[in-house]
N, C-alpha and C positions, 0 to 999 in steps of 0.2 A: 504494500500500500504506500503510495507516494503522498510526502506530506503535504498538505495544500496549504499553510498559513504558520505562522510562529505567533500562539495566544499572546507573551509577555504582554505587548503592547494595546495589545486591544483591550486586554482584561483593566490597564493603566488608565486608558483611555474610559474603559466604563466607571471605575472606582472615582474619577475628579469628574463624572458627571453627576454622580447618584449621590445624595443625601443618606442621612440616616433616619430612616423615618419607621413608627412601627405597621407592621402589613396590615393590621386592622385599620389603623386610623388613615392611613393612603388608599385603603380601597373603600371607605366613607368617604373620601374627600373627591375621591376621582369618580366618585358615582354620585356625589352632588355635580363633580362638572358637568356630567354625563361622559365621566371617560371611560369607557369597560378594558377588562384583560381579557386578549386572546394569546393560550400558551397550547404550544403543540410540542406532547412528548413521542418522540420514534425513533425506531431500531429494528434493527432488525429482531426474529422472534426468539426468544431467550436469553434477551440483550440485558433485562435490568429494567425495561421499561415500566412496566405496573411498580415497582415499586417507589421510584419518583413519581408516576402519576397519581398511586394513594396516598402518598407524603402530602401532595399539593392538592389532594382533596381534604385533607384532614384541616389544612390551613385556611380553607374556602367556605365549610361547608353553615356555617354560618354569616357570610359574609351579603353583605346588601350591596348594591341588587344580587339577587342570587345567581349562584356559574349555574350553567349548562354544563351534564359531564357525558362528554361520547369515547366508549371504549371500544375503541378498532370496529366503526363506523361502516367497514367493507365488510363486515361478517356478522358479529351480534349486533342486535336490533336495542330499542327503549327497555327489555326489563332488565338490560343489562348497565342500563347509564346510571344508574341511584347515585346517592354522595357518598357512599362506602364501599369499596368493590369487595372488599372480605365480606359482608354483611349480602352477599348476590354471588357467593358459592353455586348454588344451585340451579340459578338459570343456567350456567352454562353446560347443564347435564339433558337440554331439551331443544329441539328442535322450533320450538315454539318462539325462543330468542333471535333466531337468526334475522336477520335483518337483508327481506329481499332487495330490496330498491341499494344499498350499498353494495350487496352481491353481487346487481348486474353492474354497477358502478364500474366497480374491480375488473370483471369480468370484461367490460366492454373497452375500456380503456388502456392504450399501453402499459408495460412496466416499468420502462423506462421514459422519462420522458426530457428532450434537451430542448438546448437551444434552438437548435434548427426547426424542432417541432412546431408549428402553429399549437396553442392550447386549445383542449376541446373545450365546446362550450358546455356541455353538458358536465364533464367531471366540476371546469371551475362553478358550475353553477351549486352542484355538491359542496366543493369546497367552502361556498360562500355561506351556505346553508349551517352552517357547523358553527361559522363563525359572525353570527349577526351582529349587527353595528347598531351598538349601543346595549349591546347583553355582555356578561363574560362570559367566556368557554374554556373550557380546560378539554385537550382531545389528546386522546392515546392514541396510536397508528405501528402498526408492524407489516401493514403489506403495500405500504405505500410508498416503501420508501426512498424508490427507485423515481418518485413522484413530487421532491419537497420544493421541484423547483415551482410549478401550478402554487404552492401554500403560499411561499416566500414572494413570487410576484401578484399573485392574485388579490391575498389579505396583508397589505403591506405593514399591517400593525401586529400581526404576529409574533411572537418571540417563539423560538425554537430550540426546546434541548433536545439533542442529537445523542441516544443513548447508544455507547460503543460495548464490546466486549471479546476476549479475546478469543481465538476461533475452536480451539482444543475444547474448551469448558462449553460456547454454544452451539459448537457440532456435536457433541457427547450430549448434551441435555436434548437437544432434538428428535436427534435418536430413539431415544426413549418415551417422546411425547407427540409428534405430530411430523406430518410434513411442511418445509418451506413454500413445498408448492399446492400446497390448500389441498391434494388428493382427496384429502378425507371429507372433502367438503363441495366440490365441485370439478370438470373438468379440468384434470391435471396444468400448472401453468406451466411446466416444463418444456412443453412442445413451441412457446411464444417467447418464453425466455433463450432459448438458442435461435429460434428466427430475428430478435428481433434485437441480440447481440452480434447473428453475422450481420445484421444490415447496419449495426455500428461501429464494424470494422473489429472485434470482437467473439470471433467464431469459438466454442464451446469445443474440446474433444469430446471424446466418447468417455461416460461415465463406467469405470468399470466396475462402482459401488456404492452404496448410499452414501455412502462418507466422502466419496468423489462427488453426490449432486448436490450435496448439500454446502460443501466448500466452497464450491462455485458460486452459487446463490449470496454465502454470508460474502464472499468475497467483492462479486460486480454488487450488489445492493450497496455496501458500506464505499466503496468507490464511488458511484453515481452520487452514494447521500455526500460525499464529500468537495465532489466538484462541483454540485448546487450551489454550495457556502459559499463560494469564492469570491461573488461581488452580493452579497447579503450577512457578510461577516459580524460586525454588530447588532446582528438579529438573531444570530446563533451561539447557542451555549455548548460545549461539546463536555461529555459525561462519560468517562471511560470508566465502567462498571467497576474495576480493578482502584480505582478513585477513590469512588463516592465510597463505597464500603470497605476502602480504608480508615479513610477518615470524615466523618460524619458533619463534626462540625466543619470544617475548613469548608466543606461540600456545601452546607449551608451557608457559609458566611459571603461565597463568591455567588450562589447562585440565587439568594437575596437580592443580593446589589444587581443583577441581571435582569431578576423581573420588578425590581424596585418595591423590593420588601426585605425590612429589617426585622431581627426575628428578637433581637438584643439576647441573643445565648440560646435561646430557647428552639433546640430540637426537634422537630415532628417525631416523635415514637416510634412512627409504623415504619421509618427505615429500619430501625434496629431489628425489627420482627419478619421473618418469613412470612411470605406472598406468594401466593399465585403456586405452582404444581413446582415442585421441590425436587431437584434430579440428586438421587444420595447412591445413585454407582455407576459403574464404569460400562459405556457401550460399548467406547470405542474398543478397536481391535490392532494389533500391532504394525499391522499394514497402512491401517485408519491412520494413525499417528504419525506416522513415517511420512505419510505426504501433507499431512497439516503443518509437520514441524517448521518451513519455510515462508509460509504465513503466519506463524505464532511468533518467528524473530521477528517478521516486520512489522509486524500488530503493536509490538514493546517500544522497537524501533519508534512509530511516528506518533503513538500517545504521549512518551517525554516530550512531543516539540510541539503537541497540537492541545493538548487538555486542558481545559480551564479548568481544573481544581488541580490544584497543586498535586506531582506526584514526584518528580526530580527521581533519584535515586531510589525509590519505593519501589518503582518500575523493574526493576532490575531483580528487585528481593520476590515480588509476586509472578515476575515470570520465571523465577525456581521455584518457587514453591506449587507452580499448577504443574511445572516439568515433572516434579518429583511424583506426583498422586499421577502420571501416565508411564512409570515405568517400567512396572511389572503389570502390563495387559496380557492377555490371551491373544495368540495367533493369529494370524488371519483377519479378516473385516468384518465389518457387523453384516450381521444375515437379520433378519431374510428381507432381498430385496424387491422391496413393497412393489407390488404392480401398480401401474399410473392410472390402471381404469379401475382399481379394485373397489367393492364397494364396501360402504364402514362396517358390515358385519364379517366380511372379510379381513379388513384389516385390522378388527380386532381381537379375531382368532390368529393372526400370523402370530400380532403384539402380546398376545397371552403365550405363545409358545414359544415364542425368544425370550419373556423375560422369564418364563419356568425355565428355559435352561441358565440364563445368567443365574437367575436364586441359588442352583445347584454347584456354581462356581466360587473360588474362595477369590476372585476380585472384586474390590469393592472399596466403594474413594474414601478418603479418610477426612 
């Protein structure tokens, strides 16, 4: 991954604009001007994202005029938006959630989208919809991400944290929980993710494993999300998961000043607390690792130069310590390689019978 920006000075440049004010009483005073917040958190999927999005509900959920909260907008529907996402477990075990009109959204619209592209009308009119003027919104996003340049020019008041992580830890969590390419949820996106990277000069090999398509995937997504930023740089926060959950506060004290909230010390809780589906072993496979490992130097590599929350040398000490929990894997790649048209009761007898044989196995991450 090529670094696109050196934070130091931006972060400088935001700190001698921003006051210190407390977030409650700035978002009464900006909703008597009538000035709302729109904040958009994405990554790709097992990036880290839900747990800054519940962080920043927890801070909201009280707040006049009240946020709108849309959680991944392209797939669950309204009984998934409430002001607590821990407290809406449940919807997401029903069909009844999904949310069609953002489905065909997804579905109808590029992955990636650039420069050269004319914007649809239809996505930005999506886009707009998320983000009314004169409401606040707080929006979650993991399949868009290919997509932030439509947010950053459409809704020019936007603020965006840019959740990263590094790819060992969210190709292994994946694994175990879903596909990149929505399979379990609608026509595979994989067959439009290689057309529509040879047409960006970009062409895809042949995957010769899950671990090979899902690589691919975190890999061009976090690239695209990154040369979006390049002339919207003060409107982006960038969050490298390996960060925030180092250090908690520093995490809040820059990302405060960002969206022009002082917290004066005070914490959100629900980072400290597991969120969202919890991966506690090892998928990958020794072949798996073998071809991440040159994406996992460069991962280390361009988060010291790019991260707005402080990491310097931490960097260094957390990419040994994921090194060390991938060294005694089991042979070979992860099986079984999920079929692209399969359908969910299919793919959830595969997932039942890969993880009966991992239980039987003494790997397992520490």
């Amino acid at each position: 991954m090529a670094a696109t920006r050196s934070s130091g000075a931006s972060l400088a440049r935001r700190k001698s604009r921003r006051g210190r004010r407390s977030a409650q009483n700035l978002i009464k005073r900006r909703a008597r001007r009538g000035v709302s917040h729109h904040w958009l958190v994405a990554g790709v999927a097992r990036s880290g994202t839900t747990a800054i999005y519940e962080a920043l509900q927890s801070l909201t959920r009280k707040a006049r005029p009240k946020f709108s909260y849309f959680y991944e907008p392209y797939l669950w529907g309204p009984p998934t938006w409430g002001p607590r996402f821990r407290d809406l477990a449940d919807a997401f075990t029903t069909t009844n959630s999904i949310h069609a009109h953002g489905l065909l959204r997804h579905l109808a619209t590029p992955l990636f989208i650039t420069e050269a592209q004319e914007q649809s009308t239809c996505h930005s009119a999506f886009v707009r919809g998320l983000f009314e003027e004169g409401r606040s919104s707080l929006v979650k996003i993991i399949r868009g991400v290919g997509r932030l340049r439509t947010y950053l020019d459409v809704c020019p008041d936007v603020k965006l944290v840019l959740v990263l992580r590094n790819p060992l830890d969210c190709v292994n969590s994946i694994l175990g929980n879903f596909s990149f390419y929505g399979d379990e949820f609608h026509p595979s996106d994989l067959p439009r993710f290689r057309e529509q990277l040879e047409g960006l000069g970009r062409p895809q090999p042949a995957f010769r494993s899950e671990c090979e398509a899902a690589t691919a995937w975190w890999y061009e997504m976090n690239e695209a999300a990154l040369r979006s930023l390049e002339t919207h740089q003060e409107r982006v926060f960038v969050a490298p998961y390996e960060a925030y959950t180092a250090d908690h506060a520093a995490t809040w004290e820059v990302l405060g000043e960002f969206l022009s909230l002082n917290l004066k010390g005070k914490i959100p809780a629900s980072l400290d607390e597991p969120v969202g589906q919890i991966t506690s072993r090892i998928n990958l496979g020794a072949d798996d690792v073998a071809h991440i490992a040159p994406f996992q130097t460069a991962y280390f590599d361009l988060i010291r130069r790019i991260s707005d929350i402080p990491i310097g040398m931490d960097a260094r000490a957390a990419f040994e310590k994921i090194g060390q929990k991938y060294q005694d894997v089991a042979p070979g790649s992860f099986l079984p390689e999920i079929p692209r048209d399969a359908s969910p009761l299919r793919i959830r007898a595969l997932l039942t019978r890969e993880r009966g044989a991992r239980d039987s196995a003494p790997h397992a991450l520490s």
